[in-house]
N, C-alpha and C positions, 0 to 999 in steps of 0.2 A: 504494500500500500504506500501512496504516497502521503508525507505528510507536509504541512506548510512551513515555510521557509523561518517565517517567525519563530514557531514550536520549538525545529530543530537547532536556532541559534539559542534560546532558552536553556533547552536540555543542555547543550555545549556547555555553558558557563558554569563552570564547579562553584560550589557554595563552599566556602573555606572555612573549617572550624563549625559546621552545620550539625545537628543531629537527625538523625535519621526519621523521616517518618514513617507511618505504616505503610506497610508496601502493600498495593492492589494489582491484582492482572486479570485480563479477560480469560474466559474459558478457552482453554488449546483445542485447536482446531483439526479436527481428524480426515484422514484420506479417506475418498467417496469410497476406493474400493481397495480391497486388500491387495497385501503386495510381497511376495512370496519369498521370506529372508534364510539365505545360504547361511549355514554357518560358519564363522571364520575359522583359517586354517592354524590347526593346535602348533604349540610350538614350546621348545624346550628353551631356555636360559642359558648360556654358558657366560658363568663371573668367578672361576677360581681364583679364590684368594682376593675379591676384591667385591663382594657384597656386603650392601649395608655402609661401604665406605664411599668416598669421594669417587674414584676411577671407574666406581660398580653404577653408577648412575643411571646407566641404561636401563640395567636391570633392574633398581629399585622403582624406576619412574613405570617398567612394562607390570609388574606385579600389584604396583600402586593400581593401574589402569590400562589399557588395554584396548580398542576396539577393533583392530584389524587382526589380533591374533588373540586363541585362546592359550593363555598361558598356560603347561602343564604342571610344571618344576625347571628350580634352578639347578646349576650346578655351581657349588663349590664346596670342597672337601672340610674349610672351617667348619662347617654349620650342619655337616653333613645328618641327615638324619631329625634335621628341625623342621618348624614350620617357618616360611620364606616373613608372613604379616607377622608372625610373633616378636623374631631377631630385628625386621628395620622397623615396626611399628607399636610392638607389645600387644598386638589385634592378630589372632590366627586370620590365615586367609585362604587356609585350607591346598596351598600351593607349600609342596613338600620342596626338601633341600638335598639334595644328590652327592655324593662324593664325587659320580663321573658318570661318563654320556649312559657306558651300557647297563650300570644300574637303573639310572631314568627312564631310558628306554623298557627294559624289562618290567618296570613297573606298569605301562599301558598293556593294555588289551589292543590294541593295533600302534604300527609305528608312528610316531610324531611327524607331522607334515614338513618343520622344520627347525635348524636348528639355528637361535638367533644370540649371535656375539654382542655379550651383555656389556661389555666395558667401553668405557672415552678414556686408557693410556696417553698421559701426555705425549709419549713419542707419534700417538696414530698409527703404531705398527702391531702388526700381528708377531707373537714371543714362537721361537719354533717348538716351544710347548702346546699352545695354542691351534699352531699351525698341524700338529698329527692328529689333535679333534675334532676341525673342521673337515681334513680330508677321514677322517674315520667318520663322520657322518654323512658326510656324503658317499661312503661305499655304502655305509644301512642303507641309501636312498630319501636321505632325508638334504631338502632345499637350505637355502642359506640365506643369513640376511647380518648385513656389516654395516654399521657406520662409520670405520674407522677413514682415515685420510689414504690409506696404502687399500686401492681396488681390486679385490678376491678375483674378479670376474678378467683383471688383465695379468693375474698370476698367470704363468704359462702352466705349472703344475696342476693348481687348485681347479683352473679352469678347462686343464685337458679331462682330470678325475670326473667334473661337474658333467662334462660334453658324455663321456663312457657311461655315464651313471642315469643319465638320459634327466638330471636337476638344474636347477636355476640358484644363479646366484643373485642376488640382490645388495647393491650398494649402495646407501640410501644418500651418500654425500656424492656420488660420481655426478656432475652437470651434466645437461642437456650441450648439445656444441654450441660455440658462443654466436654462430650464426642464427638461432634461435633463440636469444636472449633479449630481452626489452631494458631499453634506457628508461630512464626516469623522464616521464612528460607531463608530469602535474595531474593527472586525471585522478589521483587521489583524492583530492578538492574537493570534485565532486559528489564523492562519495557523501550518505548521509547519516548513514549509521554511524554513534558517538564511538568512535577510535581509545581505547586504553593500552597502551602497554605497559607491560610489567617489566622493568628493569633488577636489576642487583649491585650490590658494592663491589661484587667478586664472581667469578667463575662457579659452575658446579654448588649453587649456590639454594635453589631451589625454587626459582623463577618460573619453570615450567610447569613446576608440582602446583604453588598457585594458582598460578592462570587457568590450569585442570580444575581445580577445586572452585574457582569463582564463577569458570564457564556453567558448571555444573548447578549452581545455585541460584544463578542469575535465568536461567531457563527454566530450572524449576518454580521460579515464582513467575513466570509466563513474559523474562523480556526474553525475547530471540535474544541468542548468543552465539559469535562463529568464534573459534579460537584457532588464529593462523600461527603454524610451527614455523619455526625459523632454526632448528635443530636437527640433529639425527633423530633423537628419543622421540619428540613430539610426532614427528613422520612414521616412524615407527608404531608409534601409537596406535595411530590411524586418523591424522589430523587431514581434514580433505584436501586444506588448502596451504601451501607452504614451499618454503625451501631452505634446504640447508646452508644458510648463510655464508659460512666461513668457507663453502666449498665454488662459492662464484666469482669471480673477476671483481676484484673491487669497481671497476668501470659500470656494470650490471645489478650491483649489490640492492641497490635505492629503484629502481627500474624492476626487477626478477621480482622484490617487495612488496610494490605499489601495486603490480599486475594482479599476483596471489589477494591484495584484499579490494581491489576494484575486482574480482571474480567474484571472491563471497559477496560481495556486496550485492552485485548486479542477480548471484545465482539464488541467493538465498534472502536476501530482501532484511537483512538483520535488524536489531535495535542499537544493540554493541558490536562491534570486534574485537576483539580481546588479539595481541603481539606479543607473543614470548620475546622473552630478550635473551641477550646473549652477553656473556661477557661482564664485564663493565662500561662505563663509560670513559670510568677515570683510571682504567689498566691499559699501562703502556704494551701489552700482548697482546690485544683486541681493539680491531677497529669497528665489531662489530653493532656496537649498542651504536655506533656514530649514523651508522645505515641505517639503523633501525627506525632513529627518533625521525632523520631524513628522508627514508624513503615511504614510513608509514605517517608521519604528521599528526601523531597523538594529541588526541584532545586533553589528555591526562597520561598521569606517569603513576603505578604502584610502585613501590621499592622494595625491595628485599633487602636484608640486613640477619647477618649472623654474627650478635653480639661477642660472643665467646674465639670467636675465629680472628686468632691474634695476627697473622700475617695471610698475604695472597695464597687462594692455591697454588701449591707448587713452585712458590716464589719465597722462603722463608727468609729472606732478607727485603722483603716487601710489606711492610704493615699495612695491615687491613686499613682505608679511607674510615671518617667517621658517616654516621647517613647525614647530618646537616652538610657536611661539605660536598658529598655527592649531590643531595637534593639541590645544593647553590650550581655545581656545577651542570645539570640537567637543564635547569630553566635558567642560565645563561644560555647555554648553548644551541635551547631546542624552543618555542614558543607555543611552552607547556607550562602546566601546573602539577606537582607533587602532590597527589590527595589524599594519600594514605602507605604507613610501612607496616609490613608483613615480616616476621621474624624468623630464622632460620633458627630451630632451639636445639641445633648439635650442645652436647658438654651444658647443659642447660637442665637444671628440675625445675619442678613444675614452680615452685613457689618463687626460683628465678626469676620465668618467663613471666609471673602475674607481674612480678616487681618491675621487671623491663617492661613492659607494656603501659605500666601508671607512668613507668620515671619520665618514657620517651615519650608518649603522647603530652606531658607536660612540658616537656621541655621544646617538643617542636607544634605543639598548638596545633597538632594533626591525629588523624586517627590510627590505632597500632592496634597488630592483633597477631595470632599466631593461624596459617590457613590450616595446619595440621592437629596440634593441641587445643586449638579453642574453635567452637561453633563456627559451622560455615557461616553461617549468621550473622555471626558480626565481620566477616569480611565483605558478605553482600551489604551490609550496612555502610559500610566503611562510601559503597560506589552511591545505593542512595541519596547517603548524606550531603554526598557533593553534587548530584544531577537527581534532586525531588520531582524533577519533572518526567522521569521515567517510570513513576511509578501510572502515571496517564496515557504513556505513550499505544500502550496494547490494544487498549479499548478508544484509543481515536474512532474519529469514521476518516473511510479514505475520500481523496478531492479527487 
């Protein structure tokens, strides 16, 4: 539907320091006729020696959530024998923990469709550990799917096994050639769905995890929500619309961007779009949040922040930014507004996070929550707060 121009400048303009009102939505609207849903193809985890941590990210974001693959079990020999939601979440989730492929495997009643490499190693390489479980499952016959920067599918080996085994590899950062790439033309602009992305202080940080957790509540109270990945995981996930950022031509980056959310926009008609971020803004090993705030023109910024994470990933002579100097550096940079931080609670109890949550929200006159430990609820609150005018937008009439 369309709505007037007026409305949608309204909703635009965040309310700073606002409290949420109650939220209303019209009834969701059902399809005339049924529509006959394939189940997604099962798939195993491999993250030895690196679930539940930093590098295992992959895997902790597919078990968190999921929609292109049904997850079956991890694999890593730490945890062997646990349940996957208990270790990263303290929440069974009923997804078991492997020492290795052919125990996993043995566990089904038919083979697993594929087998997906759970880790972001800062090298982006495959360990030639790693490298005899990929090809050992692709002798079982089970498909592949990589995020890493080093392409399985232009291994001469991995890819001649893949070819005899009659499987597909899947690389979910390899680009499209750059003769099919779009620059940046402003058509963003147009777009009218209210734009958020979610940023972080640091890498591996838990940007993703939000965005999932917001998308999912901001829909359930009836505003359309599209949430476009900008990662491996997200894509992986089953995010419709996206691209793995760090894997396209800087020249492309803000263009490949724009395109992915003038699609959802046009295709699905949203309220929101929700932008995973990437990176930082203010780490000198990522240009990717620069693209991000650029090629997608956020009406607003979340932030992520993990208190307790005393230096950069992976950068231990790099001390973590504070979130006020991030938040200054965002809205210099980008002509946006900060309307709410979300807490990354690694090395954090609970009585921590309530005390980080009172200190920060007073100190920065903004709203703070955790999307993991604390009600989704008060992070869809958090976007209320600042655009009360979406709580009318469902039930407009169209012009």
């Amino acid at each position: 539907m369309e709505i007037k121009s007026e409305t949608v400048d309204t909703i635009r303009r965040p309310v700073r320091g606002a409290q949420a009102p109650p939220m209303t939505h019209s009834e969701p609207k059902h399809a005339a006729s049924i529509t006959r849903v394939t189940a997604p193809p099962s798939a195993v985890v491999y993250c030895e020696g690196n679930f539940a941590q930093i590098d295992g990210k992959t895997a902790n974001g597919l078990v968190r959530h999921s929609q292109a693959y049904r997850i079956l079990s991890v694999i890593d020999s730490t945890y062997s024998g646990q349940d996957s939601g208990s270790v990263l979440d303290d929440a069974t989730n009923q997804i078991p923990i492997f020492g290795d492929l052919d125990t996993a495997v043995a566990h089904e009643s038919a083979l697993p469709d594929t087998l997906i490499y759970g880790m972001a190693p800062s090298t982006g390489r495959l360990s030639p550990a790693d490298r005899s479980v990929v090809l050992q499952a692709i002798k079982l016959g089970m498909n592949i799917v990589s995020g890493l920067h080093e392409y399985l599918s232009d291994d001469h080996e991995i890819a001649t096994a893949a070819s005899e085994q009659n499987v597909t590899i899947r690389d979910i950062r390899k680009p499209k050639p750059s003769k099919d790439m779009r620059l940046f033309d402003g058509s963003v602009s147009d777009v009218k769905a209210l734009r958020i992305a979610v940023l972080g202080t640091d890498c591996a940080i838990g940007k993703r995890t939000t965005a999932t957790v917001l998308a999912r509540a901001l829909n359930a109270k009836g505003i359309k929500t599209v949430l476009v990945g900008t990662g491996q995981t997200g894509l992986m996930q089953g995010a419709k619309y996206g691209i793995a950022m760090d894997a396209v031509p800087p020249q492309f980056c803000c263009g490949e961007l724009e395109g992915a959310i003038v699609a959802a926009s046009e295709t699905e008609q949203p309220d929101i779009i929700l932008i995973e971020g990437q990176g930082a803004l203010s780490h000198p090993a990522f240009c990717t949040s620069a693209f991000i705030l650029r090629g997608s023109q956020p009406d607003a910024v979340i932030l992520q922040h993990a208190p307790k994470r005393a230096h950069r990933c992976d950068f231990p002579n790099m001390p973590m930014p504070t979130v006020s100097s991030e938040i200054a550096l965002i809205e210099a940079f980008a002509d946006t507004k900060v309307i709410g931080v979300t807490l990354n609670h690694e090395a954090m109890s609970d009585v921590e996070i309530s005390e980080t949550i009172t200190a920060q929200s007073q100190k920065l006159g903004l709203p703070v929550t955790d999307a993991l430990a604390r009600p989704a609820a008060h992070l869809l609150a958090m976007v209320v707060a600042a655009y009360p005018g979406l709580t009318q937008r469902p039930i407009m009439a169209a012009i």
